[in-house]
Structure formats: C-alpha cells, structure tokens
C-alpha positions in Angstrom: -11.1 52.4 108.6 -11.1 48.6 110.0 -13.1 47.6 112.9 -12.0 45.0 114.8 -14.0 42.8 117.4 -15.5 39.7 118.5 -19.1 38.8 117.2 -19.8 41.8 115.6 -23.3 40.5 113.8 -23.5 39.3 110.2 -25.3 42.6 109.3 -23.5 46.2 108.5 -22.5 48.3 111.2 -23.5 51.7 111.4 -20.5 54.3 112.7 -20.2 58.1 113.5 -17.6 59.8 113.0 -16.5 62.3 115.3 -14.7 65.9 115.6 -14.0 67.8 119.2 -14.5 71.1 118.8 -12.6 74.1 119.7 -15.0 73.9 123.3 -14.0 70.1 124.4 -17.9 69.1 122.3 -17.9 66.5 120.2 -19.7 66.7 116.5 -20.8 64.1 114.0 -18.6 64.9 111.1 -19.6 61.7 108.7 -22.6 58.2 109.1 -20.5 55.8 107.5 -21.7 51.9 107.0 -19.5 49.0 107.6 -19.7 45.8 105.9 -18.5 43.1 108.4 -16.6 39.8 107.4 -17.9 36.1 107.0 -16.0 35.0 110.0 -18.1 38.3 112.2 -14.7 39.6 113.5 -13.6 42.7 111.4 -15.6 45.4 109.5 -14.5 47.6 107.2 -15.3 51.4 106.0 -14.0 53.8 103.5 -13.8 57.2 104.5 -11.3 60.4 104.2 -10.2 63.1 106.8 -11.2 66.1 105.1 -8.5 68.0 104.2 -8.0 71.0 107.1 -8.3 74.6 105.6 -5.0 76.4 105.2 -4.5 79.3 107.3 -1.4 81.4 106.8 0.6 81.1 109.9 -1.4 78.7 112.1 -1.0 75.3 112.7 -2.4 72.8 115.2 -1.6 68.9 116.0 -3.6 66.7 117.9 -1.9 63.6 118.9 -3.6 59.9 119.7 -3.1 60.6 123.6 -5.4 63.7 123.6 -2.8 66.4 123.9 -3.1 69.5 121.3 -0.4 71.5 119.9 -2.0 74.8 118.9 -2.2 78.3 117.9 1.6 78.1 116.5 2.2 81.5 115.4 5.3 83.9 114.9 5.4 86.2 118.7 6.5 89.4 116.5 6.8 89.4 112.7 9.4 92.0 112.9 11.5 89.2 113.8 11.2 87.4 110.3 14.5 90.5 109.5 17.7 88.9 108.2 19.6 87.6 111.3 17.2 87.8 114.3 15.6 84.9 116.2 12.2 84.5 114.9 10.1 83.6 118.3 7.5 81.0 117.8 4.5 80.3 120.2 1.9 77.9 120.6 -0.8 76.2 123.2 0.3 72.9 124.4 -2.5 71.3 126.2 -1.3 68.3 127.6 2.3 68.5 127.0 3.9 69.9 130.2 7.2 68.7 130.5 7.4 67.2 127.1 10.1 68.8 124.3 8.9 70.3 121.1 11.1 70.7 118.3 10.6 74.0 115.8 11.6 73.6 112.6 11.1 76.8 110.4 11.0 76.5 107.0 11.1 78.9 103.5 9.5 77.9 100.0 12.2 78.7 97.7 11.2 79.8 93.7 10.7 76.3 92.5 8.5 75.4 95.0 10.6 73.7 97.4 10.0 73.8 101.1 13.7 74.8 102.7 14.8 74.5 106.3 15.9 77.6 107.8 16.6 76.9 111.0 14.9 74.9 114.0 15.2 75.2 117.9 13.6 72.8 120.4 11.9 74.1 123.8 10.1 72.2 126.6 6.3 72.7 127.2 5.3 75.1 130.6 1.8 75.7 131.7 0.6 74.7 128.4 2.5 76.7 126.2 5.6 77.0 124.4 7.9 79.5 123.1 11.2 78.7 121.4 13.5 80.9 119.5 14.7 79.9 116.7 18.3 81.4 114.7 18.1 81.1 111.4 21.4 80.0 109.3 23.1 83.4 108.1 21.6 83.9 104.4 18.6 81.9 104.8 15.6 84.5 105.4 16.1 86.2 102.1 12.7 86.4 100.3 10.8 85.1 103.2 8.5 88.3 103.7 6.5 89.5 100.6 
C-alpha cells in the first residue's frame, strides 16, 4: 500500500484499515505503520487482503465505485441436468442499467477450470438473473 501526499511529516504514519460490513458499518480489519520518504511526499505499508473464505456457490464483487455484486447463486439446482439453462441470480447494488456477463464454469479431472457456457443480462432493481445454455456435452460430471 503507498500513500501519497504533500507534507506528510518526517515521522511514521499510523493507518486503519477498513472493511464494510454486511449492514453499510465500517470495521477496523488491520493498524498498520507507514514509513514516509526523505522528500515527506509518499509512505509506504505492507499489508495483505486476507484471503475470503470459500463458500460453495456464493460469490460477491465489490468494485472501486461502491457497487456490490452479491449473493450469486444457481435459482434451482435441478437446472444443473444435461441440456437445461442453469439460471443464475445475484444482488446488484448499484448497478442498475449496467450489463453483467455470467460465465459458468466446470473443474474437469486434472484440475482445470472449463467454460461451459456464459450469458450476459442487464442489472434491474438491483438484481440480476441471466440464463445461461450450456454447450451440448459440457455438464457431464458437474453434480456429485
């Protein structure tokens, strides 16, 4: 993490990091201390992002401008059968108006992640739903 500035002060800075929680409140995740540079106009800080928990099915994006793609699930599992469309929903706070492109994939034996099929579908009322048609063939050991 750099920090840039004007006259940032010969001594370290101190910086919170911060995480919005699922209720719009902010919480300190990490204290970090910057060193800043002879010349007082950038400091610097090492620090990670955590990685996220996996969660089977669920998947969420924040982008820099605030908006959240959420909640991305499957609408009906029953759909995952050879030669359906496989719905897909999510929460798109923010997004109204805006496209979102699907893009389902399959993890084939050696471990390769394999595109199935994708569809794209434009953002309503903070949500979107897009159907997506899987090539002919491709769903084959995608259920356990």
């Amino acid at each position: 993490m750099t920090i840039l500035g004007r006259s940032l002060g010969k001594g370290p800075l101190s910086i919170t990091v911060e995480a919005e929680g699922e209720g719009g409140a902010w919480t300190a995740v990490a204290k970090l201390r910057a060193e800043v540079a002879a010349d007082e106009k950038e400091a610097v800080a090492s620090w990670r992002l955590p990685n996220a928990a996996v969660v089977p099915g669920a998947v969420s994006v924040r982008e820099v401008d605030g908006s959240l793609l959420s909640d991305a699930r499957f609408e009906d599992l029953r759909d995952l059968e050879e030669g359906g469309t496989v719905w897909v929903t999510a929460r798109a706070a923010g997004l109204d108006g805006r496209s979102v492109q699907v893009v389902l994939e399959r993890e084939d034996p050696s471990g390769k992640w394999v595109e199935i099929g994708q569809a794209t579908s434009t953002v309503r009322s903070g949500a979107v739903r897009a159907g997506v048609t899987p090539a002919p063939g491709r769903m084959t050991k995608l259920r356990d």
